[in-house]
C-alpha positions in Angstrom: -19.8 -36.6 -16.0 -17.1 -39.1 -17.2 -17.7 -42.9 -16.6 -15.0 -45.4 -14.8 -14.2 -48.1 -17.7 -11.6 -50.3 -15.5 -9.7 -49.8 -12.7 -6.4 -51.7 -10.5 -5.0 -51.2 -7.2 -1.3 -52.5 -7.0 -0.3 -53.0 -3.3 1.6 -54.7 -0.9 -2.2 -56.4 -0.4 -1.9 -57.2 -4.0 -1.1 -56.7 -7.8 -5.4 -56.6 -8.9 -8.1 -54.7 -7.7 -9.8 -57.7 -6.7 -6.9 -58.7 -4.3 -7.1 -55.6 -2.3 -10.8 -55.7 -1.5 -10.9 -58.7 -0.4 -7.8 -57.8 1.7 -10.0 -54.9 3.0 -12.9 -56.7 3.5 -10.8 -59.9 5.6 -9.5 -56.1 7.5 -5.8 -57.3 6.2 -2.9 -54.7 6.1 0.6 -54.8 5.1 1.8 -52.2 7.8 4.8 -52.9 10.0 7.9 -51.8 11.7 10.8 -50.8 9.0 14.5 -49.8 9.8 15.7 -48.6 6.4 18.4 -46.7 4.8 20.5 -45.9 7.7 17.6 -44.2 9.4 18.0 -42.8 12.6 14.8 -44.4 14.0 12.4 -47.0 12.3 8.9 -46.4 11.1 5.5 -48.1 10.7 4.9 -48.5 6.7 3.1 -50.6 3.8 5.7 -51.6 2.1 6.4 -53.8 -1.1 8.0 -57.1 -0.7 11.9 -57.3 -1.5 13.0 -57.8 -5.1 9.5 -57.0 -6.3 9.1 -54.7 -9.5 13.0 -54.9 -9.6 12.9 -53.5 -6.4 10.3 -50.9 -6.3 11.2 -49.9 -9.7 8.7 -46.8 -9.8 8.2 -46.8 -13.6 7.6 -50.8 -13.3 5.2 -50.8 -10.8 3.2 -47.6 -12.8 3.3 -49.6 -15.8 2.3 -52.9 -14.5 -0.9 -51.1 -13.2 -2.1 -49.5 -16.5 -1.5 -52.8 -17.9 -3.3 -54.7 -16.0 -6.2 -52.2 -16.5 -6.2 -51.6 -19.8 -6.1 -55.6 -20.2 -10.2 -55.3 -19.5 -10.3 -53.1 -22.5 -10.0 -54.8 -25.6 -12.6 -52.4 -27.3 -10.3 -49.2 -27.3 -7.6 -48.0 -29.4 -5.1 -47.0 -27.0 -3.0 -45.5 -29.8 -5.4 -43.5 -30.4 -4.9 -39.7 -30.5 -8.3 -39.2 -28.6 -6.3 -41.0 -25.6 -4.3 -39.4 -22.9 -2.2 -40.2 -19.6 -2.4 -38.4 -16.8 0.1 -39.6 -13.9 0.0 -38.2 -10.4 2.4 -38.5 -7.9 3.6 -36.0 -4.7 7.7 -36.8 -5.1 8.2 -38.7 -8.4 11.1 -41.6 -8.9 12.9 -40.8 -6.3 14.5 -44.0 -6.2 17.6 -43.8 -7.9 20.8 -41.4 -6.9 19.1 -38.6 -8.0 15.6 -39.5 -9.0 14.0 -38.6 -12.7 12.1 -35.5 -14.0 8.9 -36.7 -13.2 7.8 -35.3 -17.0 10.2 -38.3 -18.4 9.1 -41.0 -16.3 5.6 -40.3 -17.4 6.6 -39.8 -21.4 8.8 -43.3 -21.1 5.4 -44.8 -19.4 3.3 -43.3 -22.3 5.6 -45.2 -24.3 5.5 -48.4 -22.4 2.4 -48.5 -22.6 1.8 -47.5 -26.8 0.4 -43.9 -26.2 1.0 -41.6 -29.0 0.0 -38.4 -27.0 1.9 -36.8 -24.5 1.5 -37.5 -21.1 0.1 -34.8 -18.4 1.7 -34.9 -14.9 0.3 -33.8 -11.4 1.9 -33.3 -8.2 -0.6 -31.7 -6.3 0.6 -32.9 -2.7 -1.3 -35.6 -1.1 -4.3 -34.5 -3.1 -2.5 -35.4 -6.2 -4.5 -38.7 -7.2 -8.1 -36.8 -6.9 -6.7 -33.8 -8.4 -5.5 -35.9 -11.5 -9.1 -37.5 -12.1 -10.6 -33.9 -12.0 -8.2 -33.2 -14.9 -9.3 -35.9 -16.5 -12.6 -35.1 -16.1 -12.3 -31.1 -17.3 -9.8 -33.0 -20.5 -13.0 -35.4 -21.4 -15.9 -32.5 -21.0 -14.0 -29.6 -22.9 -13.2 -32.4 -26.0 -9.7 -33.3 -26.3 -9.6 -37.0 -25.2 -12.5 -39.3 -25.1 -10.7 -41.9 -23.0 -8.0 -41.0 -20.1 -6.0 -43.1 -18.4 -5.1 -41.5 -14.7 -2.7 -43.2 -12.6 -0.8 -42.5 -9.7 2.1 -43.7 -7.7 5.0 -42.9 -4.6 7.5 -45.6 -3.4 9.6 -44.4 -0.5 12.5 -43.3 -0.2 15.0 -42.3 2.6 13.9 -38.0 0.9 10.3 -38.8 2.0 10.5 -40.6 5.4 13.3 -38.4 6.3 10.9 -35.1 5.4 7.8 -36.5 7.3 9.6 -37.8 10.0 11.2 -34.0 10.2 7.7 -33.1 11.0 7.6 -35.3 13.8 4.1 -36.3 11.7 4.7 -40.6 11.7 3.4 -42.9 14.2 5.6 -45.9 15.3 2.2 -47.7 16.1 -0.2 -49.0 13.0 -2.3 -45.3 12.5 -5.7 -44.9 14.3 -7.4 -42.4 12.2 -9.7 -39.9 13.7 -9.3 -41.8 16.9 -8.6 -40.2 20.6 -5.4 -42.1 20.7 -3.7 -40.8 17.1 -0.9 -39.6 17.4 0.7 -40.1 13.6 0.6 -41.8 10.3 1.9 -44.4 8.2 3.5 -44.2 4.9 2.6 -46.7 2.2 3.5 -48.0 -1.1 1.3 -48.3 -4.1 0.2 -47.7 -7.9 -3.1 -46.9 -8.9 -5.1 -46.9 -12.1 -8.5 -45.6 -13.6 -9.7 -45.5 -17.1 -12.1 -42.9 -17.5 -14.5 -42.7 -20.8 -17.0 -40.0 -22.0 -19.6 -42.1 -22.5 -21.2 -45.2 -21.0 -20.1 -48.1 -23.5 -22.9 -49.6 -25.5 -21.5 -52.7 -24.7 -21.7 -52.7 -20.9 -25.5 -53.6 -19.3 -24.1 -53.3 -16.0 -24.4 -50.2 -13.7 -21.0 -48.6 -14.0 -19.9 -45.9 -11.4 -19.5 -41.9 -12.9 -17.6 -39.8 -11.6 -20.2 -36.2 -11.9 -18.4 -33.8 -9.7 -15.0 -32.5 -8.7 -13.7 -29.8 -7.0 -10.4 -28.3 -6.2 -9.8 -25.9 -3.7 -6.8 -23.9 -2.1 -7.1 -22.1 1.4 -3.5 -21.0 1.3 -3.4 -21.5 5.4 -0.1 -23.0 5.9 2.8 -24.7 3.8 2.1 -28.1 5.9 -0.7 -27.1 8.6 -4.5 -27.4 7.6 -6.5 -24.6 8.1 -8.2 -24.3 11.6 -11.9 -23.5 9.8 -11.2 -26.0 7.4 -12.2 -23.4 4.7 -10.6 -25.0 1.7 -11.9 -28.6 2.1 -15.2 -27.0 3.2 -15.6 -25.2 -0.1 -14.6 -28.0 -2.1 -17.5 -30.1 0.0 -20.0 -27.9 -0.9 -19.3 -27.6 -4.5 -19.7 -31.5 -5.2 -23.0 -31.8 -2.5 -24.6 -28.4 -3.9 -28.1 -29.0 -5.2 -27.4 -32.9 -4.4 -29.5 -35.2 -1.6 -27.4 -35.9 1.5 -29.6 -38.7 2.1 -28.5 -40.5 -0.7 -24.9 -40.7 0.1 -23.2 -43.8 1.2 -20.4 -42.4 2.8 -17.6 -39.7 3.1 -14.3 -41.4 2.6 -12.5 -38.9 4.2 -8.5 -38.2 3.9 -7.9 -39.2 7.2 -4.4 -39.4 8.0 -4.6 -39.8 11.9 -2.7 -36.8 12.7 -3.8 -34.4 15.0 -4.6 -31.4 13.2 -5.9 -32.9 9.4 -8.3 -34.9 11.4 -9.7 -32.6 13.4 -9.7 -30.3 10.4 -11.8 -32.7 8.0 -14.2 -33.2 11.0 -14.6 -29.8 10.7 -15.6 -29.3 7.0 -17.8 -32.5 7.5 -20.0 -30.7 10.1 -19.8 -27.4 8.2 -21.4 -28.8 5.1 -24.2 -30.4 6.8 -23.0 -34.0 6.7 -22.5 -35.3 10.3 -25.1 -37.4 9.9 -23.4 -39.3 7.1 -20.7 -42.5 7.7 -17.1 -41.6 7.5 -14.5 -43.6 7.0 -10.2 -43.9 6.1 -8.6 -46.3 4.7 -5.3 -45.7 5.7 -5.2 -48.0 8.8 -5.2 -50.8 5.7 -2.5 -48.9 3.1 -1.1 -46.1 5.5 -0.6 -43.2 3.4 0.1 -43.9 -0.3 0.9 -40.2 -1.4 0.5 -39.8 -5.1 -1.7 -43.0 -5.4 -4.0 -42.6 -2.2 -6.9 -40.3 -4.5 -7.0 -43.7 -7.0 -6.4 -46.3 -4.1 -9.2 -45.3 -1.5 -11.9 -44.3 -4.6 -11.5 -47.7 -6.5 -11.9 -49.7 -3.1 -14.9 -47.4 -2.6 -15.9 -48.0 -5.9 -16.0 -52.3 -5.4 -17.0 -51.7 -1.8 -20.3 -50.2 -2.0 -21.4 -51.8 -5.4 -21.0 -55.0 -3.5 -23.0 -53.2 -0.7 -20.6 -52.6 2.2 -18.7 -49.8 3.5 -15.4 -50.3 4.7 -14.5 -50.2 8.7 -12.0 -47.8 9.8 -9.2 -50.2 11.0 -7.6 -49.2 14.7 -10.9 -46.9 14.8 -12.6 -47.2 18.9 -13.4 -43.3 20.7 -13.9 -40.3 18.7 -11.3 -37.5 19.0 -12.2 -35.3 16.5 -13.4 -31.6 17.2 -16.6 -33.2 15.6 -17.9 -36.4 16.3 -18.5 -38.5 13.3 -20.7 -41.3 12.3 -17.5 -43.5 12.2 -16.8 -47.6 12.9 -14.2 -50.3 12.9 -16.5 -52.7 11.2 -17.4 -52.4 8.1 -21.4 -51.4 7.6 -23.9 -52.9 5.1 -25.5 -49.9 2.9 -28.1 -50.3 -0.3 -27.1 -46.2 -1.4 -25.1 -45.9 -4.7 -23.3 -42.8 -4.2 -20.2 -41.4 -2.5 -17.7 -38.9 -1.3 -14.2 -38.7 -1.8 -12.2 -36.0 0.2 -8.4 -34.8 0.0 -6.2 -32.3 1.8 -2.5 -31.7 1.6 0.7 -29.4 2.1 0.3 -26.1 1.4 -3.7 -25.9 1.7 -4.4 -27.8 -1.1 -8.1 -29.9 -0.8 -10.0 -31.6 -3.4 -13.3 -33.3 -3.1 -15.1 -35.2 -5.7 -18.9 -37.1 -6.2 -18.8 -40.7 -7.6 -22.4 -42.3 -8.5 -23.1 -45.8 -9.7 -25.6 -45.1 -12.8 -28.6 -48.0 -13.8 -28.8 -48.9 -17.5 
């Protein structure tokens, strides 16, 4: 179990955490039409404003994030040798003519940001942001930091629409996850940022959410399709719910892309571990599809949203069209429970799920 210390969600719905709640909550989203870099054909994104973070500066906007926070933590030593970085992200800086190694974007972040230890990076696919906070967790368990910092980020570039829109996999339409009308998704912009601690800090009296389980899992199925069984995300379900009490869970906030195949998959390994009976939801109708930062993104809004008692709607959400019907909703849903899901899948069969709880002084 390691316990979330502060968090931020930098987005084109805002620079603080706070922001992007209540952007959520008000059912705001940046997404619209973009014709970029001499594309052939425009696509639906979240994009960051024009000239900010020197435009989309990749290391700017990572750095801004931990920043801001790390700015909650006065208590901790961030020079310290027992604290590490671990940055996630599916492509990198891509940004430039020919990008950076993504190892010395995150050791000139480390730097940035006064880190004396070197940096660990992830690139896990789209479940590189959940993968990265069960590294954290296994790095703060076996001993060798007591504080982690894990953030994650993608900007796009003309490499990454250009790839997706290869696969014929993007919507020109705002995305309607697990809906009957799908029929693609959005990308989106963001950084993301948790600080994770070993132990509950004696000077917080406030519940503070933990994460206590994660799970990482590799079906192996296809280099881009999800399995048809949903075998890998299934297994990775049932290692964070075994010996746990369905009834106590909030929600599954699901990966949901709105494609036809990763929807229908995660329906799938919902009904197989016994949870159709619990709310689903995606975010993505709010960020689209923030790559690298979508694990830290859709858990820290999950985080806010259900301490605060509500459960986020899934925007453009109206008919089921999921092998599976799920317990899903546009509007967003009061709940008193304290616990949640978080669920990934990716490229090449990669799936992550992990447990968040809110623990009571």
């Amino acid at each position: 179990m390691i316990y979330r210390l502060a968090d931020n969600i930098t987005s084109p719905l805002g620079d603080t955490t706070r922001d992007n709640v209540e952007a959520v909550r008000a059912f705001s989203t940046a997404l619209s039409l973009h014709q970029l870099w001499d594309m052939p054909e425009p696509f639906m994104g979240s994009l960051f404003p024009n000239g900010r973070f020197e435009h989309k500066n990749y290391k700017t906007v990572v750095i801004s994030s931990i920043r801001e926070a790390i700015s909650h933590l006065q208590q901790i030593d961030f020079t310290s040798p027992r604290v590490g970085l671990v940055l996630s992200s599916t492509k990198g800086d891509t940004t430039g003519d020919e990008g950076e190694p993504f190892a010395e974007s995150a050791r000139q972040i480390a730097e940035a940001i006064g880190l004396s230890t070197t940096p660990v990076t992830v690139s896990n696919a789209c479940i590189s942001g959940l993968s990265a906070q069960i590294d954290a967790m296994r790095m703060i368990e076996t001993g060798i930091y007591d504080t982690v910092i894990v953030t994650g980020c993608d900007v796009q570039s003309k490499f990454i629409v250009s790839g997706f829109q290869s696969f014929k996999a993007l919507s020109k339409d705002e995305c309607r996850p697990f809906d009957e009308d799908r029929n693609g998704l959005n990308l989106g912009e963001a950084a993301a940022t948790i600080v994770f601690g070993k132990e509950k800090p004696s000077y917080s009296n406030k519940p503070m959410w933990a994460m206590t389980k994660g799970a990482i899992r590799n079906d192996a199925f296809h280099i881009s399709g999800p399995s048809r069984t949903a075998e890998g995300s299934y297994r990775a379900l049932m290692q964070v719910i075994k010996d746990e009490d369905i009834e106590s869970l909030a929600c599954v906030n699901a990966h949901g892309t709105a494609t036809l195949y990763n929807d229908d998959m995660e329906s799938n390994a919902i009904s197989r571990a016994g949870l159709l009976q619990v709310p689903v939801n995606s975010l993505k109708g709010y960020y689209g599809h923030t790559m690298g930062a979508a694990g830290l993104v859709e858990t820290i809004v999950m985080m806010h949203a259900i301490r605060e008692g509500w459960i986020p709607g899934t925007r453009n959400y109206h008919a089921s069209g999921t092998c599976h019907e799920l317990i899903m909703s546009a509007k967003h849903r009061s709940t008193d429970k304290k616990q949640f899901v978080k669920l990934m899948s990716g490229f090449g069969g990669c799936n992550a799920a992990a447990l968040y709880k809110l623990i009571e002084q």
